[in-house]
N, CA, C and O atoms as CSV, one atom per row, in Angstrom:
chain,resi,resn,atom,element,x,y,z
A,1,UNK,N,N,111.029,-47.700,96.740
A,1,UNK,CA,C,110.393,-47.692,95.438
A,1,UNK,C,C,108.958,-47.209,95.571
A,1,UNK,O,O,108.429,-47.545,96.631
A,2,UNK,N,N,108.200,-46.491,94.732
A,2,UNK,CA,C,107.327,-45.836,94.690
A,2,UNK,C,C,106.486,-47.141,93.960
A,2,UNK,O,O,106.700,-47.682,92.875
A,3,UNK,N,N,105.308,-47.460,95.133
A,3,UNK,CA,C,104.327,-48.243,94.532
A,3,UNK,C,C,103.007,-47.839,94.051
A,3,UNK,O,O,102.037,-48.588,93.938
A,4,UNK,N,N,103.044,-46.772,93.815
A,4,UNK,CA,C,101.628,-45.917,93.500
A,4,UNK,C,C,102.564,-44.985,92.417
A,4,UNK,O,O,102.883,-43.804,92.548
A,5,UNK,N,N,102.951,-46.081,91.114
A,5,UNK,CA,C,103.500,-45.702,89.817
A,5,UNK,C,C,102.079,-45.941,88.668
A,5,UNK,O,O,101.560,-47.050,88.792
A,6,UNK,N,N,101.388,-44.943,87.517
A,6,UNK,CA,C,100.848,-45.161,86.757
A,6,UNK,C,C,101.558,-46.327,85.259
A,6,UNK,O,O,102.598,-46.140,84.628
A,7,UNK,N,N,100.799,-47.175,85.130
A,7,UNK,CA,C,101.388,-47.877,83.913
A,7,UNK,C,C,101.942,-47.681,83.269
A,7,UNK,O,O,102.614,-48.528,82.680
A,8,UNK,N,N,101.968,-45.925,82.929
A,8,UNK,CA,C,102.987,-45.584,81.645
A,8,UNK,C,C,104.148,-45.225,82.569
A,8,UNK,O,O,105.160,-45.682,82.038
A,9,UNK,N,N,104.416,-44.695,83.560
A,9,UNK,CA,C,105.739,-45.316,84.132
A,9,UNK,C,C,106.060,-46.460,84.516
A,9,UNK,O,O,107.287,-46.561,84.510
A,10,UNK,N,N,105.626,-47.247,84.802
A,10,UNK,CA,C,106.303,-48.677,84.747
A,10,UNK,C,C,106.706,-49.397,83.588
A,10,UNK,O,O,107.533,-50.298,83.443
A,11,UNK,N,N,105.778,-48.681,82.613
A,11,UNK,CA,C,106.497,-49.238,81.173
A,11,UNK,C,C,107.582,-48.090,80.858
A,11,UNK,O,O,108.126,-48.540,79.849
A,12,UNK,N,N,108.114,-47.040,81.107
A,12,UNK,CA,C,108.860,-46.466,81.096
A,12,UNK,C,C,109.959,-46.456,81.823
A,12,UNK,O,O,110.919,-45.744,81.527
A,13,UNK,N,N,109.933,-47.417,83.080
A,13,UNK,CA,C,110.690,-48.243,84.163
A,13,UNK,C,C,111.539,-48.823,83.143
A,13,UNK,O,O,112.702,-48.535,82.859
A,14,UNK,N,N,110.657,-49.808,82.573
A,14,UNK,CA,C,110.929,-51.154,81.766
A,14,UNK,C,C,111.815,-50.859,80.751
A,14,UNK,O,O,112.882,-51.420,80.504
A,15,UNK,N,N,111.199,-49.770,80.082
A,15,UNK,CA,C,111.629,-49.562,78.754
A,15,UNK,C,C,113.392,-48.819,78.868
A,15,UNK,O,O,114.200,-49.015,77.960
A,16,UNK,N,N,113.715,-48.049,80.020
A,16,UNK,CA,C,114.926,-47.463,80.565
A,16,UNK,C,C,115.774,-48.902,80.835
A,16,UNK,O,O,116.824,-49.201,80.267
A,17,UNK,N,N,115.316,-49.428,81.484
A,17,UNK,CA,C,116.106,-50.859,81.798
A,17,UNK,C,C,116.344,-51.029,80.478
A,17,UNK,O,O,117.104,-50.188,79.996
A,18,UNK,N,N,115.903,-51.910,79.700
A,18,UNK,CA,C,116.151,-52.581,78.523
A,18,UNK,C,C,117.062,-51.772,77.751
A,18,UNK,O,O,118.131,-52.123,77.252
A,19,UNK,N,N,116.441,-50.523,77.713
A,19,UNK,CA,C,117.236,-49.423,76.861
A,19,UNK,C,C,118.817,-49.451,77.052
A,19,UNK,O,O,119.454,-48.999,76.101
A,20,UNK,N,N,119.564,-49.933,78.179
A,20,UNK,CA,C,120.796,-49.977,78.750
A,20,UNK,C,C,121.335,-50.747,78.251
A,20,UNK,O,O,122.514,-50.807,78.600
A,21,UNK,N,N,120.844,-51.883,77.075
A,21,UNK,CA,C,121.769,-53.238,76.636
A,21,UNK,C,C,121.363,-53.208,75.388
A,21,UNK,O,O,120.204,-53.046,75.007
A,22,UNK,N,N,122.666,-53.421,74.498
A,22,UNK,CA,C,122.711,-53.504,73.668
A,22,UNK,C,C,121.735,-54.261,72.708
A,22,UNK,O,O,121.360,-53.784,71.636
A,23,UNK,N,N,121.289,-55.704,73.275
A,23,UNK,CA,C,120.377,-56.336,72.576
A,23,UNK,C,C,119.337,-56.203,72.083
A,23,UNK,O,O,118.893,-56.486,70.970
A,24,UNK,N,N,118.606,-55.390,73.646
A,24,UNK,CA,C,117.221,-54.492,73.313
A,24,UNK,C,C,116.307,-55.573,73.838
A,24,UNK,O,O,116.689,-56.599,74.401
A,25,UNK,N,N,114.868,-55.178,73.556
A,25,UNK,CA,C,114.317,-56.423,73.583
A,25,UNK,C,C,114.016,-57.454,72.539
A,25,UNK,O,O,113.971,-57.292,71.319
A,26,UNK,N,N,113.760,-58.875,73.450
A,26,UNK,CA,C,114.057,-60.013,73.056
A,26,UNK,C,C,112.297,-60.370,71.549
A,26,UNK,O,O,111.123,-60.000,71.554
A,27,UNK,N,N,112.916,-60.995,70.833
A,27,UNK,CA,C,111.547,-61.342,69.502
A,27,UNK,C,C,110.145,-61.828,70.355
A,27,UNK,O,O,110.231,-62.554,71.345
A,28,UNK,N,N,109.035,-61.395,69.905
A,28,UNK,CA,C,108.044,-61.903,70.501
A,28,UNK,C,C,108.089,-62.946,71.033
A,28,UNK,O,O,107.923,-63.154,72.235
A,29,UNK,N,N,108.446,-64.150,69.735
A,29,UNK,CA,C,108.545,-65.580,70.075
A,29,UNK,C,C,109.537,-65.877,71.397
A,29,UNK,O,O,109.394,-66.995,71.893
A,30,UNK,N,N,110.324,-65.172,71.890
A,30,UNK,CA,C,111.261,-65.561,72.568
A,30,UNK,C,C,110.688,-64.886,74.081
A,30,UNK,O,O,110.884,-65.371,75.195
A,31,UNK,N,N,109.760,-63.348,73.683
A,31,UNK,CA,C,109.022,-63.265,75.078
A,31,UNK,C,C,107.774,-63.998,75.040
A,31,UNK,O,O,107.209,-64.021,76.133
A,32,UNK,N,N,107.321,-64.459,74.325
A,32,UNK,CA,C,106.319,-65.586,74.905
A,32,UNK,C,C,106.682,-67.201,75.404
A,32,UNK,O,O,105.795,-67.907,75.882
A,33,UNK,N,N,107.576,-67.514,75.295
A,33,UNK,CA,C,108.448,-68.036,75.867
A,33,UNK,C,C,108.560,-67.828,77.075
A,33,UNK,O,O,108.255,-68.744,77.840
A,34,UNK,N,N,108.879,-66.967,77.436
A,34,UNK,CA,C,109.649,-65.934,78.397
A,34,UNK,C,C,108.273,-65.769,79.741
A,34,UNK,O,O,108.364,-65.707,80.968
A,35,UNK,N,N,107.144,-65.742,78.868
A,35,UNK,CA,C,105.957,-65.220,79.986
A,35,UNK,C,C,105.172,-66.822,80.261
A,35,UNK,O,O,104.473,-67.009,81.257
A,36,UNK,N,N,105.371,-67.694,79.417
A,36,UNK,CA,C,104.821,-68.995,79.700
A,36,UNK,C,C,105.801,-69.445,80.624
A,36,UNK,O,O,105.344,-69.823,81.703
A,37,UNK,N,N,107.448,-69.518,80.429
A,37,UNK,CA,C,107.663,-70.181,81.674
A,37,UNK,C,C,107.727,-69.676,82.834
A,37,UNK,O,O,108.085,-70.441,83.730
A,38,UNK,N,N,107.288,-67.718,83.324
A,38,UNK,CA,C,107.369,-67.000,84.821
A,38,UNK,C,C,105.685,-67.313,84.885
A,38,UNK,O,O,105.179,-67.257,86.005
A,39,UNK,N,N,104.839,-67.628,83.771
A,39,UNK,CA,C,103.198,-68.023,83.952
A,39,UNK,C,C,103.520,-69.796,85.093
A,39,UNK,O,O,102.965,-70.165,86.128
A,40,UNK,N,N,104.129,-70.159,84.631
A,40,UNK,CA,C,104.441,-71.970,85.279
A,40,UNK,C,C,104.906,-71.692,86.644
A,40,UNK,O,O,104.512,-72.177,87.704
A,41,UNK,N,N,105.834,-70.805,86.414
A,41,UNK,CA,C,106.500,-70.502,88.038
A,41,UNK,C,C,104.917,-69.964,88.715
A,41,UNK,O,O,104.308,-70.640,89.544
A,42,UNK,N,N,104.627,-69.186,88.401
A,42,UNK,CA,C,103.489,-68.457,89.261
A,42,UNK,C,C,102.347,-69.614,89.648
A,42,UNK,O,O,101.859,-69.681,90.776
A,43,UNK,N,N,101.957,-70.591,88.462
A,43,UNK,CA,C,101.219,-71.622,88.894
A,43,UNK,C,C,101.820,-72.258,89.728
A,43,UNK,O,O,101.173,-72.211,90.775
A,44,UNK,N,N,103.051,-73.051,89.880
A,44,UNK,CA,C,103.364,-73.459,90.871
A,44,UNK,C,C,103.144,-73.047,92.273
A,44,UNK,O,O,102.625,-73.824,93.073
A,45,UNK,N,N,103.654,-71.420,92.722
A,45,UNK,CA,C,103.225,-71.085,93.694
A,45,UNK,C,C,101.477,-71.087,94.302
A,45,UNK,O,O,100.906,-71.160,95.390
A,46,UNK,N,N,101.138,-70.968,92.966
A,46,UNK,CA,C,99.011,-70.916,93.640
A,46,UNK,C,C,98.941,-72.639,94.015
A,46,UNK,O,O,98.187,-73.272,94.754
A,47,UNK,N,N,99.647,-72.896,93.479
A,47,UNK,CA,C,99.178,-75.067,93.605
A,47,UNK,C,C,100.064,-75.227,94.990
A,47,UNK,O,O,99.775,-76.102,95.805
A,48,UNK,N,N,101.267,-74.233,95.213
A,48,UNK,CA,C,101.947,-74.873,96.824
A,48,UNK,C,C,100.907,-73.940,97.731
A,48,UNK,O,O,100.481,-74.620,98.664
A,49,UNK,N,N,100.564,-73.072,97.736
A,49,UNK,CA,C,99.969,-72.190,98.784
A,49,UNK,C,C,98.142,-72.674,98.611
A,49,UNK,O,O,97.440,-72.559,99.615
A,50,UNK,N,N,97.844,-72.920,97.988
A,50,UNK,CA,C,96.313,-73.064,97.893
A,50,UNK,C,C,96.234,-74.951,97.196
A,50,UNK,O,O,95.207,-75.622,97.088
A,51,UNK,N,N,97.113,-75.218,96.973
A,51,UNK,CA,C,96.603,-76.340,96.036
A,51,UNK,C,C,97.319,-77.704,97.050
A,51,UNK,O,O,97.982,-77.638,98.085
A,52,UNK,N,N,96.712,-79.271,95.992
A,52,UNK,CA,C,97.286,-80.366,97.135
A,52,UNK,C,C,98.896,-80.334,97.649
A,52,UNK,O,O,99.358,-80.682,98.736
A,53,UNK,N,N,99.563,-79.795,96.481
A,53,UNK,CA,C,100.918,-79.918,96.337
A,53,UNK,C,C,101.514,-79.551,96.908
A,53,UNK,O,O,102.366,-79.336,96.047
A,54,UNK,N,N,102.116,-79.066,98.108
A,54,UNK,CA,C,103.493,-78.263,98.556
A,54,UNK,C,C,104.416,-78.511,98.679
A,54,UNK,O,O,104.797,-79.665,98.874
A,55,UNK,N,N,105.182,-77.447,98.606
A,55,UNK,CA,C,106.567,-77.226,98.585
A,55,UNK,C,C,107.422,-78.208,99.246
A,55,UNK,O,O,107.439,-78.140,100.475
A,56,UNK,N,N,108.167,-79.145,98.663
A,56,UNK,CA,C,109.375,-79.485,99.282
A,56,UNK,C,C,110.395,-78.550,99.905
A,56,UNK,O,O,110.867,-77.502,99.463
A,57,UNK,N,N,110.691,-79.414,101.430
A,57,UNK,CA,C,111.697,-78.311,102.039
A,57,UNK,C,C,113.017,-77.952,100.564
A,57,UNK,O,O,113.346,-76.772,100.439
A,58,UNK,N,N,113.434,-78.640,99.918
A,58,UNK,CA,C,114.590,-78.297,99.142
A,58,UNK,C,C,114.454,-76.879,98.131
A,58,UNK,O,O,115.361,-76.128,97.772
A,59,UNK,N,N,113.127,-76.819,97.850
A,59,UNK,CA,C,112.456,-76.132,97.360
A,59,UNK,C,C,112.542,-74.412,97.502
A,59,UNK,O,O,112.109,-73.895,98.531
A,60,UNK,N,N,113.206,-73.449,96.258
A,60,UNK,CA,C,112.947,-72.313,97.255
A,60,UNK,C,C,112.061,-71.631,97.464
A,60,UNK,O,O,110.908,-71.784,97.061
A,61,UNK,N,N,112.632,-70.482,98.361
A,61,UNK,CA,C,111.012,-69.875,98.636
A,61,UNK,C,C,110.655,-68.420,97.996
A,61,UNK,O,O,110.819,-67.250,98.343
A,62,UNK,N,N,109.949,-69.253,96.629
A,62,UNK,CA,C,109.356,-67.414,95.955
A,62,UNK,C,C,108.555,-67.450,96.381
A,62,UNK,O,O,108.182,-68.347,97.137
A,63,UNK,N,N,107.753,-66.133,95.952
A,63,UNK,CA,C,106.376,-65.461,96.534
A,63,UNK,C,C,105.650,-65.030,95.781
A,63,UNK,O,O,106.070,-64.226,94.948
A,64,UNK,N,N,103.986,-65.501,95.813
A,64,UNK,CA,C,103.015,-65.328,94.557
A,64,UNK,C,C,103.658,-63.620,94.704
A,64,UNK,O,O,103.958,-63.532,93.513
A,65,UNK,N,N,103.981,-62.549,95.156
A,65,UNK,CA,C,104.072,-61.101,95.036
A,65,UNK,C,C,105.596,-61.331,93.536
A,65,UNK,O,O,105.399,-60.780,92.453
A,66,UNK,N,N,106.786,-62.072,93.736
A,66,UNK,CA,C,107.624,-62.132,93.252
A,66,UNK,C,C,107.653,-62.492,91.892
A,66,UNK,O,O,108.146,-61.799,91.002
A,67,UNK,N,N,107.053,-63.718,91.731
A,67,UNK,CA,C,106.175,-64.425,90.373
A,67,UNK,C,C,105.393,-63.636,89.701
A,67,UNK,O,O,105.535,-63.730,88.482
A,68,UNK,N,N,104.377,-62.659,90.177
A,68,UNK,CA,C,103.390,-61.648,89.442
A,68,UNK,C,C,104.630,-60.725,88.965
A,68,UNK,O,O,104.473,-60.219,87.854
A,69,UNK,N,N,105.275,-60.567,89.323
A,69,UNK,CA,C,106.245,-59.665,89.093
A,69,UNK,C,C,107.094,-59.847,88.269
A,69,UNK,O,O,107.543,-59.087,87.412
A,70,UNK,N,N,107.283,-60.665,88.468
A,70,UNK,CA,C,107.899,-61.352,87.256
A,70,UNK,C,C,107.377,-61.431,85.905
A,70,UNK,O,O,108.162,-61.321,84.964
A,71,UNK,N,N,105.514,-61.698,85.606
A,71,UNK,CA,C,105.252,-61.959,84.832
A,71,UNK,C,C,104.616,-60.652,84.191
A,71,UNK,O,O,104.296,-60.566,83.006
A,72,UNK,N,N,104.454,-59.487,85.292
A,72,UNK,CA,C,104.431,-58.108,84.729
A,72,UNK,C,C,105.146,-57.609,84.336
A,72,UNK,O,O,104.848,-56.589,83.714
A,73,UNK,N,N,106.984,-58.137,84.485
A,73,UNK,CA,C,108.019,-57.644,83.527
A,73,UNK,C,C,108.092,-57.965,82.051
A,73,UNK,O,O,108.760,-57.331,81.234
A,74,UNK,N,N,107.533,-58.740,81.865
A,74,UNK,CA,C,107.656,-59.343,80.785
A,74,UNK,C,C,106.695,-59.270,80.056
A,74,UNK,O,O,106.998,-59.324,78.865
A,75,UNK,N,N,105.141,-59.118,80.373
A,75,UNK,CA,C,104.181,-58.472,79.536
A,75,UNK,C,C,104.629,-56.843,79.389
A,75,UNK,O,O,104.548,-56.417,78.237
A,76,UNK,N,N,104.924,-56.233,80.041
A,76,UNK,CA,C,105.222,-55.156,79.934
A,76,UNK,C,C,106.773,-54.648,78.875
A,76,UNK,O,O,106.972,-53.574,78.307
A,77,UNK,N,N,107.637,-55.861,78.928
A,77,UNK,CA,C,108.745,-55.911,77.549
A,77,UNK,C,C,107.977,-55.863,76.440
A,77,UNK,O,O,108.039,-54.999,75.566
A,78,UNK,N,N,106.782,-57.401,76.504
A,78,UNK,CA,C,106.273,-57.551,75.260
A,78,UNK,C,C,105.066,-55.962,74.606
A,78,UNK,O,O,104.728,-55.603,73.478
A,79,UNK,N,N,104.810,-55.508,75.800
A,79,UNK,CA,C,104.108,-54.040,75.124
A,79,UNK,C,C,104.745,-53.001,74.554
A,79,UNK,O,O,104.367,-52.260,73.647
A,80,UNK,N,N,106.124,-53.021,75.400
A,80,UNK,CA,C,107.062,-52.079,75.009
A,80,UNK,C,C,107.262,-52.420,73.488
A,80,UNK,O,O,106.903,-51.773,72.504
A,81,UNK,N,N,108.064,-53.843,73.583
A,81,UNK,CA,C,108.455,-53.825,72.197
A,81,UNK,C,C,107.494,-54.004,71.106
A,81,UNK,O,O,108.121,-54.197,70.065
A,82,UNK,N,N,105.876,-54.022,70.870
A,82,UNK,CA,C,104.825,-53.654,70.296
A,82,UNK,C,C,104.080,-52.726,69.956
A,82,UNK,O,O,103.086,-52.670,69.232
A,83,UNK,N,N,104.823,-51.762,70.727
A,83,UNK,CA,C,104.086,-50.418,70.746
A,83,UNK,C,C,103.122,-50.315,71.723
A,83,UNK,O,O,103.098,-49.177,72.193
A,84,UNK,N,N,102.235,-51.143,72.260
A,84,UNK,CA,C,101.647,-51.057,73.022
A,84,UNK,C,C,101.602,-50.166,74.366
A,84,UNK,O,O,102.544,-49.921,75.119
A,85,UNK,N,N,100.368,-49.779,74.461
A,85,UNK,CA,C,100.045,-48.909,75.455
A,85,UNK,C,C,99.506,-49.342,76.385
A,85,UNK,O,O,98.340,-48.950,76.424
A,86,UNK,N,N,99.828,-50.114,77.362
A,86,UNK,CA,C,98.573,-51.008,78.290
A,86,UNK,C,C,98.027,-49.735,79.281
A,86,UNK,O,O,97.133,-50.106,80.042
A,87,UNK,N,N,98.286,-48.750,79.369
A,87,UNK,CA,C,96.884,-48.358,80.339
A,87,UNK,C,C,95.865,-48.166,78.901
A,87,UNK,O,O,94.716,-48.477,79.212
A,88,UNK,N,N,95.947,-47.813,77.667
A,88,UNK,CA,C,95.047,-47.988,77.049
A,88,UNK,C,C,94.324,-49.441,76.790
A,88,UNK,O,O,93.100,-49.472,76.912
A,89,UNK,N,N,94.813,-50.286,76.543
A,89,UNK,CA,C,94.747,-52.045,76.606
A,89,UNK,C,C,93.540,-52.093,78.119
A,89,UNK,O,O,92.524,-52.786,78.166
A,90,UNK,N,N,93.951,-51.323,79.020
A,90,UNK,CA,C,93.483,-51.869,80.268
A,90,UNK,C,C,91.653,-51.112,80.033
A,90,UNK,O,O,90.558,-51.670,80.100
A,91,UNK,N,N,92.059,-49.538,79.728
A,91,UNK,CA,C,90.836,-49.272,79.615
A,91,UNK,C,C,89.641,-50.252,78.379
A,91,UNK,O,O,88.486,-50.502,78.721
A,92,UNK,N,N,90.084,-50.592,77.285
A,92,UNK,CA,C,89.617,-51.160,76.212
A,92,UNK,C,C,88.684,-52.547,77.150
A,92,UNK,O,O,87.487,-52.812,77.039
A,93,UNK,N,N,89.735,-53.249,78.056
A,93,UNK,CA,C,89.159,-54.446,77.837
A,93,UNK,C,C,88.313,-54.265,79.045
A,93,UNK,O,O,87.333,-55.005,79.134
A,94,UNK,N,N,88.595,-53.152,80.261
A,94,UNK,CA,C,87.171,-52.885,81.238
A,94,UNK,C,C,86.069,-52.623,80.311
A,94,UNK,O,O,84.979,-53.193,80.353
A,95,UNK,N,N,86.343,-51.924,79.657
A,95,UNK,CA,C,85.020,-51.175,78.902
A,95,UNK,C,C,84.178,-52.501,78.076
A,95,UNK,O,O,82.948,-52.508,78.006
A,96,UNK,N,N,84.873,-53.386,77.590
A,96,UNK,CA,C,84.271,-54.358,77.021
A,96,UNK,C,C,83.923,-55.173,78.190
A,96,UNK,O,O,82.962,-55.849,77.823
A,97,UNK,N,N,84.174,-55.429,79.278
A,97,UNK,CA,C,83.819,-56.357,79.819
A,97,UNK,C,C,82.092,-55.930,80.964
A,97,UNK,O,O,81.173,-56.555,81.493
A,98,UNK,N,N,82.686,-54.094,80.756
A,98,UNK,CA,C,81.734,-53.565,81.120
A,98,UNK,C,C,79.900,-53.745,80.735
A,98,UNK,O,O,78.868,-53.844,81.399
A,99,UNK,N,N,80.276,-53.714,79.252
A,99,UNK,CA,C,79.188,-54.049,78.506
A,99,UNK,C,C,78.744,-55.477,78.157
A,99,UNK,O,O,77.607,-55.935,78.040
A,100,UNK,N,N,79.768,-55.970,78.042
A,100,UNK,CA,C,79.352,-57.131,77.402
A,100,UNK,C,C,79.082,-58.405,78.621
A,100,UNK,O,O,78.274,-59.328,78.512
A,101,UNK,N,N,79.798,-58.203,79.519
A,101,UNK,CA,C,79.486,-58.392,81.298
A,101,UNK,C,C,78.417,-58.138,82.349
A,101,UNK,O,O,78.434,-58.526,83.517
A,102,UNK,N,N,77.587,-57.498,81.801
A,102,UNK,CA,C,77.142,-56.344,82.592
A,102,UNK,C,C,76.091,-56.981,83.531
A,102,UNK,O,O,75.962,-56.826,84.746
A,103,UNK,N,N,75.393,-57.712,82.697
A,103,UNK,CA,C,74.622,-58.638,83.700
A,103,UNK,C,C,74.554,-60.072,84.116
A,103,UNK,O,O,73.547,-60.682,84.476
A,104,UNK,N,N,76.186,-60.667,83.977
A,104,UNK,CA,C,76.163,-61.552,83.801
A,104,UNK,C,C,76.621,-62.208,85.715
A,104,UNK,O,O,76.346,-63.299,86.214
A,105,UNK,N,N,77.223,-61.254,86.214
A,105,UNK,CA,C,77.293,-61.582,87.565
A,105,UNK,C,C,76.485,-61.349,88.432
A,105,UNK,O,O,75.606,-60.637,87.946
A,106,UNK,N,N,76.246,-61.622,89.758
A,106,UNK,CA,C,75.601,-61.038,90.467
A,106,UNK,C,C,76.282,-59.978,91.435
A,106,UNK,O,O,77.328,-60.176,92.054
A,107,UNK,N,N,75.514,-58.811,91.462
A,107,UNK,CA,C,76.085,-57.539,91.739
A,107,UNK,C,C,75.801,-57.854,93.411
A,107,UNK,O,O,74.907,-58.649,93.701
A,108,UNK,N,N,76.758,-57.066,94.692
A,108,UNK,CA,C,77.006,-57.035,95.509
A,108,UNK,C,C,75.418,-56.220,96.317
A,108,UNK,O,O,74.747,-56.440,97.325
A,109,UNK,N,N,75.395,-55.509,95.502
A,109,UNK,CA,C,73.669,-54.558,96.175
A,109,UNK,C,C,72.529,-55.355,95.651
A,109,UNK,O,O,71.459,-54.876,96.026
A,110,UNK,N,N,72.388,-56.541,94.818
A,110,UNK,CA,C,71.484,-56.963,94.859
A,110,UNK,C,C,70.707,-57.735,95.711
A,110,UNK,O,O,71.339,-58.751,96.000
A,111,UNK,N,N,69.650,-57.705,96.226
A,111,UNK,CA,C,68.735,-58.953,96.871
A,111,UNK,C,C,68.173,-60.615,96.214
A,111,UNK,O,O,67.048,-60.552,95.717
A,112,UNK,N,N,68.573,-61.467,96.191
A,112,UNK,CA,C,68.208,-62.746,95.537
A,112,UNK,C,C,66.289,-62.717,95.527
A,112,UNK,O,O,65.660,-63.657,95.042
């Protein structure tokens, strides 16, 4: 699989998949649903790998890589079926964070 895919093919990934079943994609309400409970799975994994909690042996073994993935399928349904354009989405909200951010961290070349 080609991992150096631009956003509008991966939503074009997405959108070919879905396109294959009759149902189509699922009502907002039902993908937000959908992204809160692969959002829970993914917390789980940051709380077993970084947090007090770990994994029971019974427990299986996903992977924060598997979980993100999960939860990029499914934002990426919910853009599809919105119209949405997320490499535009992506530029919008750098650019705002650009400005409206701008001096709010401390930058890597600065001296204290």
């Amino acid at each position: 699989m080609n991992s150096e895919k631009t956003m509008k093919q991966l939503q074009q990934d997405v959108d070919t998949y879905i396109g294959q079943f009759k149902e189509g994609y699922f009502q907002p309400m039902e993908m937000m649903a959908r992204m809160t409970e692969e959002l829970g799975e993914l917390s789980r994994e940051v709380m077993h790998q970084y947090g007090p909690k770990k994994k029971k042996s019974s427990e299986a073994a996903n992977s924060m890589e598997e979980e993100m993935g999960d939860v990029l399928f499914v934002l990426i349904c919910m853009a599809n079926s919105m119209d949405i354009d997320l490499a535009k989405a992506h530029d919008r909200v750098m650019e705002k964070f650009s400005s409206r951010d701008k001096d709010r961290w401390t930058r890597k070349d600065e001296v204290k």
